[in-house]
Each structure stands twice: as structure tokens, then as C-alpha cells.
C-alpha positions as CSV (number, residue, x, y, z in Angstrom):
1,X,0.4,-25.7,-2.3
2,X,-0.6,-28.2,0.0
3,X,-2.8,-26.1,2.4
4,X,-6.2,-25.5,1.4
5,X,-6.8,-22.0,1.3
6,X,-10.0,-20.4,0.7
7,X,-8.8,-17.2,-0.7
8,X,-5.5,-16.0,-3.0
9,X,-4.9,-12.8,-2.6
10,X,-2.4,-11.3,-5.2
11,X,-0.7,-7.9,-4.7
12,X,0.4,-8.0,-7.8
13,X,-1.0,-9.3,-11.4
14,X,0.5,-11.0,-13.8
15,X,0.9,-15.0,-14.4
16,X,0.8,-15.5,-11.1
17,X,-2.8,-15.2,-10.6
18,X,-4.0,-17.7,-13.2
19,X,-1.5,-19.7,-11.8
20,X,-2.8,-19.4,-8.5
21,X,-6.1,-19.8,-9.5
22,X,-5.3,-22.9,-11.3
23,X,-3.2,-24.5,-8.5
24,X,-5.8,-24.1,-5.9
25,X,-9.2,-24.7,-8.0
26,X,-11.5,-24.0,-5.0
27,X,-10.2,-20.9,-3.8
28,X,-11.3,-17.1,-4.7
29,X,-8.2,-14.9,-5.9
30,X,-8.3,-11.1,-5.3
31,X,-5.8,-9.6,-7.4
32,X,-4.8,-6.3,-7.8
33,X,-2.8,-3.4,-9.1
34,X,-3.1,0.3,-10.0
35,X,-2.5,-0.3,-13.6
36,X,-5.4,-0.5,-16.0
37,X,-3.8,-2.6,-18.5
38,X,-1.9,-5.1,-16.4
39,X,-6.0,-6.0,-14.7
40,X,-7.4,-5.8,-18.2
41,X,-4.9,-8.6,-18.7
42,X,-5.3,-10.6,-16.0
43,X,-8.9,-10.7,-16.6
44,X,-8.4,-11.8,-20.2
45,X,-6.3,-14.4,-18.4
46,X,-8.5,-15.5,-16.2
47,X,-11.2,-15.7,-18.8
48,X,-8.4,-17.8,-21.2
49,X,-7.5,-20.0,-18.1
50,X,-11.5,-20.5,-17.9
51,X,-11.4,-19.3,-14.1
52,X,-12.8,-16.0,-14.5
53,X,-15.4,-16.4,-12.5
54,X,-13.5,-17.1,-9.2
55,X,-10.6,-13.9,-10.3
56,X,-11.7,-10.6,-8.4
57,X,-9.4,-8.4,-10.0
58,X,-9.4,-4.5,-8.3
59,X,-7.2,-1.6,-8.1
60,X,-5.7,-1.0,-4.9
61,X,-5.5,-3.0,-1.9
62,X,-5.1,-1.0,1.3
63,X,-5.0,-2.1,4.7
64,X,-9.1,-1.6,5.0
65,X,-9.1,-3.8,2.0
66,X,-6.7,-6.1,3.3
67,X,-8.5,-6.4,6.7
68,X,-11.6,-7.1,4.2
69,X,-10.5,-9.7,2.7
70,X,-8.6,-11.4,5.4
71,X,-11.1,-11.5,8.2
72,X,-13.4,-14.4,6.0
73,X,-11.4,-17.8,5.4
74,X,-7.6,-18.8,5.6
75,X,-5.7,-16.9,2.4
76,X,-2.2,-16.9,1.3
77,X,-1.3,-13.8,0.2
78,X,1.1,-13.1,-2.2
79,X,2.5,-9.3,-2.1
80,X,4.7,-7.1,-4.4
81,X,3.6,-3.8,-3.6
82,X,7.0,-2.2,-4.9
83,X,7.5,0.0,-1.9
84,X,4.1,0.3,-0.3
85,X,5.1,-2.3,2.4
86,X,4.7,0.4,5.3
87,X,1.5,1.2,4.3
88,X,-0.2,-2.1,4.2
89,X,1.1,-4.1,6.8
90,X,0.6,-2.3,10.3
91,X,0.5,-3.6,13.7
92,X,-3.5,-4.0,13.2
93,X,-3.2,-5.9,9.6
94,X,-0.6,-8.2,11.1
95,X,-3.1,-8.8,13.8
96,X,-5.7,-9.8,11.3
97,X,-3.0,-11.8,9.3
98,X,-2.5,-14.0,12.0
99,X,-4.2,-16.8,10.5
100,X,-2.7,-16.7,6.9
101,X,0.6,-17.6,4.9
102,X,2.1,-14.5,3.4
103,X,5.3,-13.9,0.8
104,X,5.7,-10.7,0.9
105,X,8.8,-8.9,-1.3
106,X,10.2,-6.1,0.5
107,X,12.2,-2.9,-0.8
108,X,14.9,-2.5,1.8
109,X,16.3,0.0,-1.3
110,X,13.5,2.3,-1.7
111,X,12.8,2.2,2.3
112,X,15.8,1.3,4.0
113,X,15.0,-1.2,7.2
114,X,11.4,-2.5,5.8
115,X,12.7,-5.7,6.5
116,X,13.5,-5.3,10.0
117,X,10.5,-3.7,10.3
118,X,8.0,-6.5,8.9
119,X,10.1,-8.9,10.6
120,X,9.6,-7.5,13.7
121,X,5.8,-6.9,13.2
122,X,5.3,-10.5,12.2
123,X,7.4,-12.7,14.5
124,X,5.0,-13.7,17.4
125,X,2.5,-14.6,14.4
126,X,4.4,-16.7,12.3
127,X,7.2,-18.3,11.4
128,X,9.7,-16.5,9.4
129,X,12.1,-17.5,6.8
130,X,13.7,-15.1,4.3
131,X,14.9,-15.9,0.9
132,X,17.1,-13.9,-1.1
133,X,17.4,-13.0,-4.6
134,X,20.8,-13.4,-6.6
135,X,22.7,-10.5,-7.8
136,X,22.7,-9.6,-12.0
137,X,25.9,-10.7,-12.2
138,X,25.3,-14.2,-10.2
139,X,22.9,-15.2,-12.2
140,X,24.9,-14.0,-15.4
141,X,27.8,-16.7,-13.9
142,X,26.1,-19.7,-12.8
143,X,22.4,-19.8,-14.3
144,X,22.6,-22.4,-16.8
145,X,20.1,-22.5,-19.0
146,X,20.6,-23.8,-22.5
147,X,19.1,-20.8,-24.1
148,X,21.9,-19.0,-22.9
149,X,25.0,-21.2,-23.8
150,X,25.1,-19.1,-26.8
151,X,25.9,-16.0,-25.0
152,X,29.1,-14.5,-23.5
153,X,29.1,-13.3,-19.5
154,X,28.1,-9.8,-20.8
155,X,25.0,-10.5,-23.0
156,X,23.8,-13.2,-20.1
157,X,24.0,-10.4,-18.0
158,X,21.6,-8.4,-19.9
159,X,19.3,-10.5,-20.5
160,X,19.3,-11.3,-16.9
161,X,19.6,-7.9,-15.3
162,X,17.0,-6.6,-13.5
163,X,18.9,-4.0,-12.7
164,X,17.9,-3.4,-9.1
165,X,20.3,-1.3,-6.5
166,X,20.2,-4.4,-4.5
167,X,19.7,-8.5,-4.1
168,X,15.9,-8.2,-3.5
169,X,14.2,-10.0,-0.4
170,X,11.2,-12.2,0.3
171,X,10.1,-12.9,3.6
172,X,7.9,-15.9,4.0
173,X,5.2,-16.2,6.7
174,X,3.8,-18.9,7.8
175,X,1.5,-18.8,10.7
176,X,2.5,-20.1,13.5
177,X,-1.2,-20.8,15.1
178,X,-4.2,-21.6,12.4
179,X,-6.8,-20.9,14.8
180,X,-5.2,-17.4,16.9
């Protein structure tokens, strides 16, 4: 990350935070989910990491929170909200999101046009590039790893799967104006 940003803010927890946190020593991280054990665990990993003291890890991050957060310094934000896209990002978050970078995954599966949607709601703000995921069965074909020269089409497929009804999406935002 070659942007200084003064804030993280992680819809999601898992490695990803520490990560975060260790990539950009400066900034605060806000991380959060709705499950006890996965923010028990990221503040044990934060604590491990020795950056505990600059991970803010809470349950639930809705657009009040969002607008929270985001109204201080410049933040990336990182978001996995599995499904809860609608919810979070309205016309008045993307207004106070114009001065930060976002990856947001999306769930065109569980709420069919959520792409469109975001894309639409985002596009005077920032710059928009999407990136999509490869299908179970790609990455069974042409992933090559060396732990899984062992294992025939089928197996890599398994260990691969994720199993999801679709390729998954990622929209990356990148404002367009710092200073807007």
C-alpha cells in the first residue's frame, strides 16, 4: 500500500487485519464481525502481532458506524459483509466515502444486481475496476502449486472448492478526488 492511510477499516476479521495493521504501522484498524470468536481471535492476533493497541475490534459496522469512522482521516476500507452490501453502502455513505479507497466483495448470488447497484452508486466518486474470482473448477485446472502435484483434477478440486453458486466479484474503488 503505497497511500498513507490514517485508518483500516476491516469488514471482516481474520489475517487480514494483522496484516493490515502491519503493512501500514501508523494507521488505526477498525475491524469487525458479528462473531464472538472470530474478534476474540483477532484480538489475540493483534496482541501476538504486538499491534494491539492500534486494532479496534467491534461487532457490527453499520452505515452510522461507517459514517463514524469515515468522516476523520483518509481510510481504506476493506469489506466482506457476505450479503449486507445494500445495507451499508447508501447514496449518503458513498457521499462520505468520497475520500477513501474501498474493496468491497459483492454477492450478486444472494442479491442479484448488487453490483450494478454499487457500481452505479460509486461512479462519480471513484474510479472503478472489478476483479473477478475463478471458478472451482479453474482453479482445480491451472493453479499450480506444488502442494498439489500430488493430487488428481478431482481432489484439487476439493481442496479448492469454495463451493459458491458463482465466480465471486470485487469491485475496487479508488477515489477519484482526495480532497471532495
Amino acid at each position: 500500500m503505497s497511500t498513507i492511510y490514517a485508518h483500516l477499516i476491516s469488514i471482516i476479521i481474520g489475517v487480514v487485519t494483522a496484516e493490515c495493521k502491519l503493512k501500514v504501522p501508523s494507521a488505526l484498524v477498525y475491524a469487525f464481525d458479528t462473531n464472538d470468536e472470530a474478534r476474540r481471535l483477532c484480538e489475540e492476533m493483534a496482541a501476538v502481532n504486538g499491534v494491539g493497541d492500534r486494532v479496534i475490534v467491534r461487532s457490527l459496522c453499520d452505515p452510522s458506524t461507517l459514517e463514524e469512522i469515515a468522516s476523520t482521516s483518509r481510510a481504506f476500507i476493506l469489506c466482506d459483509c457476505e450479503g449486507c452490501e445494500k445495507e451499508l453502502f447508501n447514496k449518503k455513505t458513498v457521499a462520505m466515502l468520497c475520500n477513501h479507497d474501498l474493496i468491497i466483495e459483492t454477492h450478486d448470488f444472494l442479491m442479484p444486481s448488487i453490483s450494478k447497484t454499487l457500481l452505479t452508486l460509486f461512479q462519480k466518486s471513484h474510479s472503478v475496476s472489478q476483479v473477478v474470482s475463478n471458478t472451482d473448477i479453474e482453479k482445480a485446472r491451472h493453479y499450480d502449486y506444488r502442494e498439489l502435484r500430488n493430487y488428481c483434477f478431482w481432489e484439487r478440486r476439493i481442496l479448492l472448492g469454495e463451493y459458491r453458486p458463482k465466480p465471486m466479484k470485487w469491485l475496487v474503488l479508488m477515489s477519484r478526488n482526495f480532497l471532495c
